[in-house]
C-alpha positions in Angstrom: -64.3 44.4 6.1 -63.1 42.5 9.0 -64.2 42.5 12.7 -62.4 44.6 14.6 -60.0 42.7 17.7 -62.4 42.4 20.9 -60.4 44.8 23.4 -58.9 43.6 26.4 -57.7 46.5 29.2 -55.0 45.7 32.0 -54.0 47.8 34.5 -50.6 48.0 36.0 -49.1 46.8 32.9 -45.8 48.6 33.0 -43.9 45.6 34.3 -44.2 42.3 36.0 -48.0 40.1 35.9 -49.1 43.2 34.4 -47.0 43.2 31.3 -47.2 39.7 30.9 -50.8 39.4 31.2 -50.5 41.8 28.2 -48.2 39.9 25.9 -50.4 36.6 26.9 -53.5 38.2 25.7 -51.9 39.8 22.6 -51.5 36.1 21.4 -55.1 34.8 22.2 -56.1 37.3 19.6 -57.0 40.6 21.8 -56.2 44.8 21.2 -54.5 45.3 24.5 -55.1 48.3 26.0 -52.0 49.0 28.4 -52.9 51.7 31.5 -50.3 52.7 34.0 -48.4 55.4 35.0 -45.0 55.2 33.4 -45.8 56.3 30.0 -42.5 55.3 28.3 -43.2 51.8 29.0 -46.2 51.6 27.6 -45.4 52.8 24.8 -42.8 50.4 24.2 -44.7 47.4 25.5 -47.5 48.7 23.2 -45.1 48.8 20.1 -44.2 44.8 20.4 -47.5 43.8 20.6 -49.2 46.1 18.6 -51.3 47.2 21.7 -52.7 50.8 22.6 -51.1 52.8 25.7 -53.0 54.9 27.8 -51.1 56.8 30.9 -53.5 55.8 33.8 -52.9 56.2 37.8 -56.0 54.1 39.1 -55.8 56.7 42.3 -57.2 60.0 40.7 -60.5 60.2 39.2 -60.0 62.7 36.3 -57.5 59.5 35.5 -59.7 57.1 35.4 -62.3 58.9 33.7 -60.2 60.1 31.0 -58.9 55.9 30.7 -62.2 55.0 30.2 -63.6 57.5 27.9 -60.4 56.2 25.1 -60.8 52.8 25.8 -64.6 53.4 24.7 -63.7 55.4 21.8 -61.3 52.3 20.2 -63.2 49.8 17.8 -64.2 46.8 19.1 -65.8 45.7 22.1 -64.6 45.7 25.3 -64.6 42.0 26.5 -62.1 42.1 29.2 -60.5 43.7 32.4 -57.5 42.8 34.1 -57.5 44.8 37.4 -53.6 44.6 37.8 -53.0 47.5 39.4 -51.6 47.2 43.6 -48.7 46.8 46.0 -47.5 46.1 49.0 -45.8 48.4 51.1 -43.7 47.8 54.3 -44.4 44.6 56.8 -44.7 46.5 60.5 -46.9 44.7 63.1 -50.0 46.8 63.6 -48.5 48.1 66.3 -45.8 50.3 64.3 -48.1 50.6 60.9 -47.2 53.7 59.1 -50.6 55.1 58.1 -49.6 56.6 54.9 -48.3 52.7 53.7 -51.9 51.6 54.5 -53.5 54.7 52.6 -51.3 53.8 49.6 -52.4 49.8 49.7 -56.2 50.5 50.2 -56.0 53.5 47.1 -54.0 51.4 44.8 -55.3 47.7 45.4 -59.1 48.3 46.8 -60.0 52.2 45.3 -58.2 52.3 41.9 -60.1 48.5 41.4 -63.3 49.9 42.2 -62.8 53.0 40.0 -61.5 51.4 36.8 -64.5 48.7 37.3 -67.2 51.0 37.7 -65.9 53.2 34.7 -65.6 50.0 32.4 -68.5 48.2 33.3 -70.7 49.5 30.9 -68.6 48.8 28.0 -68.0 45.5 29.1 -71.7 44.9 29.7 -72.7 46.5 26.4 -70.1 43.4 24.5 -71.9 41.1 25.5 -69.2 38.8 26.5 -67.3 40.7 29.4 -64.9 39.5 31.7 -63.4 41.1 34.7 -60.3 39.7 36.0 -59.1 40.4 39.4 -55.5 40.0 40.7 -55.6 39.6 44.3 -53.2 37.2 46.4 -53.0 34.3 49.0 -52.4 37.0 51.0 -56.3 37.6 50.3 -57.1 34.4 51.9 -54.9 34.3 54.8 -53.2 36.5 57.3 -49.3 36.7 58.6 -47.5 38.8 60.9 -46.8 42.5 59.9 -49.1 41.7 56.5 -52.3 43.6 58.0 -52.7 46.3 55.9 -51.7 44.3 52.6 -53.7 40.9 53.6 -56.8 43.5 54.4 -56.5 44.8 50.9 -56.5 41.7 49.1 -59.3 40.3 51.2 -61.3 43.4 50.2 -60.9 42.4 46.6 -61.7 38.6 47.8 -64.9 40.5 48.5 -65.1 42.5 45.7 -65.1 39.8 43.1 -67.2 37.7 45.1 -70.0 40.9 45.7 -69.3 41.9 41.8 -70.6 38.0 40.6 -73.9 38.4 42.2 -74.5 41.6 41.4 -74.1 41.0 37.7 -75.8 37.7 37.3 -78.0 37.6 34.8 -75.9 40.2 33.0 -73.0 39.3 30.1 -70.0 39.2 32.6 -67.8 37.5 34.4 -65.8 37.7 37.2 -62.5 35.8 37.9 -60.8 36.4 40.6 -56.7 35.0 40.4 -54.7 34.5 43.8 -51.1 34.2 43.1 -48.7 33.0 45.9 -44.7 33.9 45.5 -44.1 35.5 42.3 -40.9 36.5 41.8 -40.8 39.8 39.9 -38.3 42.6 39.4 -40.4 45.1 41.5 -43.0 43.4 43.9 -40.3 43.1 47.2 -38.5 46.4 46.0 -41.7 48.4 46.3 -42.3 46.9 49.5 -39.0 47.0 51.3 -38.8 51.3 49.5 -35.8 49.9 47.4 -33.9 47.8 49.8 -32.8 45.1 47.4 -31.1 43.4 49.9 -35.1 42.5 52.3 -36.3 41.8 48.5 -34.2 39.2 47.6 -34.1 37.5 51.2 -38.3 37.1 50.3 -37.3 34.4 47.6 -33.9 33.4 49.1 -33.2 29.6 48.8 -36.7 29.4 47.2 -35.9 26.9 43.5 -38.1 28.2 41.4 -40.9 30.8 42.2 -43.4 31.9 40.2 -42.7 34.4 37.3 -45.1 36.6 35.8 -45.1 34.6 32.9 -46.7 31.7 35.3 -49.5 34.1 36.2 -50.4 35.5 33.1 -50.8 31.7 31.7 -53.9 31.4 34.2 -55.3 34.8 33.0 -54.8 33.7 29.2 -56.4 30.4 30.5 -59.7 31.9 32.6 -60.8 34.5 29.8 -60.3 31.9 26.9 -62.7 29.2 28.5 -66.2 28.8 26.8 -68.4 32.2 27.4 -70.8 29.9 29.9 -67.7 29.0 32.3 -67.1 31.4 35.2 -63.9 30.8 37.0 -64.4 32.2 40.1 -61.4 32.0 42.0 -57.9 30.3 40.8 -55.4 30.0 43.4 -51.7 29.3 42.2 -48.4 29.2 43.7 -45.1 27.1 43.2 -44.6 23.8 44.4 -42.1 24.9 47.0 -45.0 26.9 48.7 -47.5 24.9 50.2 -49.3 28.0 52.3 -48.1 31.0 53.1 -46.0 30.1 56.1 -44.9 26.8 54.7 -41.8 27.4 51.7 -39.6 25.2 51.2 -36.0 26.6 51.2 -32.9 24.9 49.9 -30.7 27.1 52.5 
């Protein structure tokens, strides 16, 4: 009988880095198990890639437990975790931050990692060969006007992945974490801007060629597939026109 496909879990895989990420690690040989909210795309995600989708919102505990408890029931060992899962939402100064965007950021991007961690970590212990990949941002390692509550997410899960490595060495697992600059997807800005495609698109506007997700799932495919005594700890990648976050180069 043959081995059953190690398992590889990524959250927020409905669309953009998420979905990618899960196509990417479809090819290298993984069961994808696909977690997010919107079931219907999941399912037809999972159907292309032969994958296994799970509804998940990485804010509600019951959630999270219930994600876990079928990830643990599939055959195979669990040998990775893409924490996907975040957003951005609005760009006030401090000054005019609407609480409730803030609440949202810190539950999705900082909360929902922590939860979906601690639930897996066990399982990916227990394979002997775990991997916990983290998708956090530039915005993670730097700070811009009206970016507070966003920036202060990511660099929590800066700190996260950094605090998770020593607390699991010795142990079967690593930790990546992956810092994407401008990636052009079809929902990032619109989240952001509550549907106003007109802010979203000024975000990339006279930008050549900004990431894709496709770019960022490449580095995901690339950190889980190196030898099982390499840790990546942190990958930072953006497109050539961006050379920080304040400096883009801009045709127009």
């Amino acid at each position: 009988m043959n081995n059953p496909r190690p398992v590889a879990v990524v959250t927020g895989a409905s669309s953009g880095i998420g979905a990618a990420s899960a196509r990417r690690l479809a090819t290298e040989g993984y069961r994808v198990v696909l977690g997010a909210r919107r079931r219907d795309r999941l399912d037809a995600l999972a159907a292309e890639i032969d994958g296994v989708a799970l509804t998940l919102d990485v804010t509600d505990d019951a959630s999270v437990a219930a994600f876990a408890e079928a990830v643990q029931a599939l055959p195979g060992p669990v040998e990775v975790l893409v924490n996907n899962a975040g957003g951005a939402k609005g760009q006030d100064p401090i000054e005019a931050a609407d609480v409730a965007d803030w609440r949202w950021m810190y539950e999705v991007n900082v909360l929902g990692t922590l939860r979906v961690t601690r639930a897996l970590l066990p399982a990916l212990i227990a394979s002997g060969a775990g991997h916990v990949v983290l998708m956090s941002s530039t915005a993670g390692h730097g700070v811009y006007e009206g970016g507070a509550g966003y920036t202060g997410a990511k660099h929590a899960i800066n700190a996260f992945s950094e605090t998770l490595r020593l607390e699991l060495n010795g142990r079967p697992v690593r930790v990546t974490e992956i810092a994407p600059g401008m990636v052009k997807t079809d929902e990032f800005s619109l989240v952001r801007f509550d549907g106003d495609q007109e802010r979203a698109e000024k975000v990339y506007e006279g930008v050549a060629e900004p990431l894709t997700a496709d770019d960022v799932a490449d580095t995901v495919a690339w950190a889980v597939t190196r030898p099982a005594h390499v840790n990546i700890d942190l990958l930072v990648v953006r497109p050539i026109a961006q050379a920080s976050n304040y400096k883009v180069h801009r045709t127009r």
